[in-house]
Structures are given as structure tokens and as C-alpha cells.
C-alpha positions as CSV (number, residue, x, y, z in Angstrom):
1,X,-8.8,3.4,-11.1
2,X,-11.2,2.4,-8.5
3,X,-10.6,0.8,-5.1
4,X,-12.6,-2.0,-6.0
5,X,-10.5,-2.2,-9.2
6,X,-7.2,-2.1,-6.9
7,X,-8.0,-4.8,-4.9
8,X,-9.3,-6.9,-7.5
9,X,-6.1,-6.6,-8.9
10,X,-3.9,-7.2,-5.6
11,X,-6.1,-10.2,-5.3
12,X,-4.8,-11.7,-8.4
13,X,-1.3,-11.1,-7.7
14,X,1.3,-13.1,-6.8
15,X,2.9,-13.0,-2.8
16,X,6.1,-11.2,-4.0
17,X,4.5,-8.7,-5.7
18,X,2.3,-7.5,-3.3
19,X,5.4,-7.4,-0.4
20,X,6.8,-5.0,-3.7
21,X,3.8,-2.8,-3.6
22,X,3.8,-2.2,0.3
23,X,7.4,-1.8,0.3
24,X,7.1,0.4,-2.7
25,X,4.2,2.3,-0.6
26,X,6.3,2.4,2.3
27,X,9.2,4.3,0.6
28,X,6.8,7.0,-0.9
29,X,5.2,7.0,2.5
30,X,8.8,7.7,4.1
31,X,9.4,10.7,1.1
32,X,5.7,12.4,1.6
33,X,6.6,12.3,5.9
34,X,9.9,14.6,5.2
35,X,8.4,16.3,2.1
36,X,6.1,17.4,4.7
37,X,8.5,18.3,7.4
38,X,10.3,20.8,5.3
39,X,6.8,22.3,4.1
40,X,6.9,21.0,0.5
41,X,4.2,18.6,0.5
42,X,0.9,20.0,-0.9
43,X,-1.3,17.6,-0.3
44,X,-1.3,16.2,2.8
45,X,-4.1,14.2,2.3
46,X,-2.3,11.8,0.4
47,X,-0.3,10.5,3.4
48,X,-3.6,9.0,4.8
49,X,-4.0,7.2,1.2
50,X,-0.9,5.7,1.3
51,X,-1.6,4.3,4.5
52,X,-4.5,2.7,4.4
53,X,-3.2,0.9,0.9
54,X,-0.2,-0.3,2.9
55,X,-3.6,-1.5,5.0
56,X,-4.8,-3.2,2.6
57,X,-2.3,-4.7,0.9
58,X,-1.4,-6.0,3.9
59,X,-4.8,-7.5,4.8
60,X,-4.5,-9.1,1.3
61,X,-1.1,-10.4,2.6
62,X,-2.0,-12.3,5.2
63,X,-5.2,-13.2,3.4
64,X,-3.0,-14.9,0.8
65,X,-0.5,-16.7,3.5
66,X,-2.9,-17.8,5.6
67,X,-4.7,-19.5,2.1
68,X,-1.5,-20.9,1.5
69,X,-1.0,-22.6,5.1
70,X,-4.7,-24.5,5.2
């Protein structure tokens, strides 16, 4: 899938399940960081993804609220 297809698709979503997705994100995050401690993680790379979607679905977030507010 694209980025542009991600966010397209956060876009559509409802509140809830985008606070799912980052906390979903967050918990994978938290498993690559001590994956990596102990030496296990292969690609480290893919810490740096996760972050910036935690980045963006967050941006989306607030996107969303503050729509909801005016």
C-alpha cells in the first residue's frame, strides 16, 4: 500500500479508530525498542516508520478534533 493510500484511508476513518491505530503503533513501537536492545531486531529501519505513522496519524488526529470543534 502507498502512503498516499494510508492516509487516504486514516482520513476516512472514524476518531476511535485512529486513537486504535496509534496505540496499536505505539505497542509495536515499544516491542521493536527492546527487540532491538537484546540484538534481535533486523531491521532497524523500521523503528523510524513506525514513528513517523504515529506522526501522522496523529496530525490526522488533531486534524479531525479540531474539524469537530469549529
Amino acid at each position: 500500500m502507498k502512503k498516499t493510500e494510508i492516509l487516504d484511508k486514516a482520513r476516512r476513518s472514524t476518531l476511535k479508530e485512529i486513537s486504535d491505530k496509534i496505540t496499536e503503533n505505539r505497542k509495536q513501537l515499544f516491542t521493536l525498542n527492546q527487540e532491538k536492545i537484546l540484538g534481535k531486531l533486523k531491521n532497524v529501519a523500521e523503528i523510524g516508520q513506525i514513528k513517523r505513522n504515529i506522526a501522522r496519524l496523529s496530525t490526522i488526529l488533531d486534524e479531525k478534533v479540531s474539524e469537530s470543534v469549529k
